[in-house]
C-alpha positions in Angstrom: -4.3 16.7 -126.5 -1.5 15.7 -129.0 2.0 14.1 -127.7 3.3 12.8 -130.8 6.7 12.3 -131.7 8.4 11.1 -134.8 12.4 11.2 -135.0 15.0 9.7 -137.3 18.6 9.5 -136.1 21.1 7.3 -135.2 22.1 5.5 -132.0 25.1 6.5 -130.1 25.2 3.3 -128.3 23.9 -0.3 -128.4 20.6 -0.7 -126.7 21.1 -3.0 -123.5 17.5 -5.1 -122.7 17.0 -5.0 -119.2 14.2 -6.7 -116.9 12.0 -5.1 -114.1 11.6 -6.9 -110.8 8.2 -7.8 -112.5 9.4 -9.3 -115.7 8.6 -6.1 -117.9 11.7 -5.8 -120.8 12.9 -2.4 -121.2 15.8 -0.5 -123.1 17.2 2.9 -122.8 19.2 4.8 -125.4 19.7 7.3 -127.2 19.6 8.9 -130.6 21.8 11.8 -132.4 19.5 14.0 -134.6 20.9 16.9 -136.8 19.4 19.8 -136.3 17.4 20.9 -140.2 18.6 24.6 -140.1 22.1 25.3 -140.3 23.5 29.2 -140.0 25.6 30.0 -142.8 29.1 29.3 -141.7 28.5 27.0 -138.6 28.5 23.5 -138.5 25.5 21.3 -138.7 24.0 21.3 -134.9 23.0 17.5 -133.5 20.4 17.2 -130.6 20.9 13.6 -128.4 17.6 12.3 -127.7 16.6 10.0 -125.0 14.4 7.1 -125.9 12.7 4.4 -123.7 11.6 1.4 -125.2 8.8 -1.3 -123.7 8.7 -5.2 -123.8 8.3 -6.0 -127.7 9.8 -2.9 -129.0 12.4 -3.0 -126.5 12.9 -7.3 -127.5 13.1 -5.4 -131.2 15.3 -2.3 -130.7 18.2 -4.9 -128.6 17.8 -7.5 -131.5 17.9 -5.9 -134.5 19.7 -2.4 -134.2 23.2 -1.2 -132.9 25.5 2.0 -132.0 25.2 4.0 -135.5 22.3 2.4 -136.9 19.7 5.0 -138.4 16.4 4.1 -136.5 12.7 5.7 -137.3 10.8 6.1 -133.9 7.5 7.1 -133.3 6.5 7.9 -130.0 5.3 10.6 -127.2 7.3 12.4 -124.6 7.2 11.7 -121.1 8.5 14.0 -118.2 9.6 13.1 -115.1 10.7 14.0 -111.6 13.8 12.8 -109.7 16.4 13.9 -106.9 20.2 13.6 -107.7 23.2 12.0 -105.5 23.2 15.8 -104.2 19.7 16.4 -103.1 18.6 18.5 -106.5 15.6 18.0 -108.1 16.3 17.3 -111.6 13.5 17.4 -114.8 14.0 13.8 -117.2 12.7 14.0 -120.8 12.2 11.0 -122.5 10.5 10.0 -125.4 8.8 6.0 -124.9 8.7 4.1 -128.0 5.4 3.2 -129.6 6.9 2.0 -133.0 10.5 1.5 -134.2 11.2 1.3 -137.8 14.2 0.3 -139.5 15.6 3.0 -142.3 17.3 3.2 -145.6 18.1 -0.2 -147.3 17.8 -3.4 -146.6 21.1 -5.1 -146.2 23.2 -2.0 -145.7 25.8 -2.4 -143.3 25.2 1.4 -142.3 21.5 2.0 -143.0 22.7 5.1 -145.2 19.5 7.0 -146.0 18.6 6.3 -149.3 18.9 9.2 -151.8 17.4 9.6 -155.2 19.1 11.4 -157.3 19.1 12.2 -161.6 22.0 13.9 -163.0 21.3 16.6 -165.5 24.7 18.0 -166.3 24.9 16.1 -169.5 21.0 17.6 -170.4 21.9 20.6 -173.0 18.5 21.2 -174.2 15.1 20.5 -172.6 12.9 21.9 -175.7 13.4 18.5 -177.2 11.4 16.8 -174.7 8.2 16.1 -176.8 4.8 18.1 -175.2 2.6 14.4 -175.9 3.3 12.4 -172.7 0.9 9.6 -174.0 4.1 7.3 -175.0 5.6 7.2 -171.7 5.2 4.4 -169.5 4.1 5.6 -166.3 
């Protein structure tokens, strides 16, 4: 069997470390994702992940990243069972942190994805670009 999850998004609040009664670290929070298909005409669609994070990731996550920091996790789901304030039985979804990453470049106040990009509206003609490749330098 395969529970494998990898998400990129950003957090919607800081991470708070926490402690069990036995000493374990933990954080919870969670992370907006957009959506990759968009309709034609409607706005992009964001899903808000919950994410669960164990002793040294969770030591990392609190540390190192904050509400609107883009985070890479890697992880697997994990369902659960639990009875509200009114007596319903609720279904949780989480998905527990096996590896946190940071994202986009180093020192960026935002963590702004990093985008390649070549502008070619100045390229008129491409038939000038010689057929031997054996002077480039890669």
């Amino acid at each position: 069997m395969i529970n494998n999850v990898v998400l990129i998004g950003r957090l919607t609040a800081d991470p708070e470390l926490k402690t069990t009664a036995q000493g374990t670290s933990f954080c919870r929070f969670s992370i907006a994702v957009d959506r990759e298909f968009t309709r034609q005409g409607e706005e992009r669609q964001t899903d808000f992940i919950n994410i669960v994070a164990w002793r040294q990731n969770a030591d990392f996550i609190s540390k190192y990243f904050n509400k609107g920091k883009l985070i890479g996790i890697q992880g697997s789901i994990q369902t659960g069972r639990y009875t509200d304030r009114d007596g319903n039985t609720r279904n949780s979804f989480d998905v527990v942190v096996n590896r946190a990453s940071f994202i986009g470049p180093k020192g960026d106040s935002n963590n702004a994805p990093v985008e390649n990009t070549f502008d070619v509206s100045n390229v008129s003609d491409f038939s000038k670009v010689p057929e031997d490749d054996s002077e480039l330098p890669f």
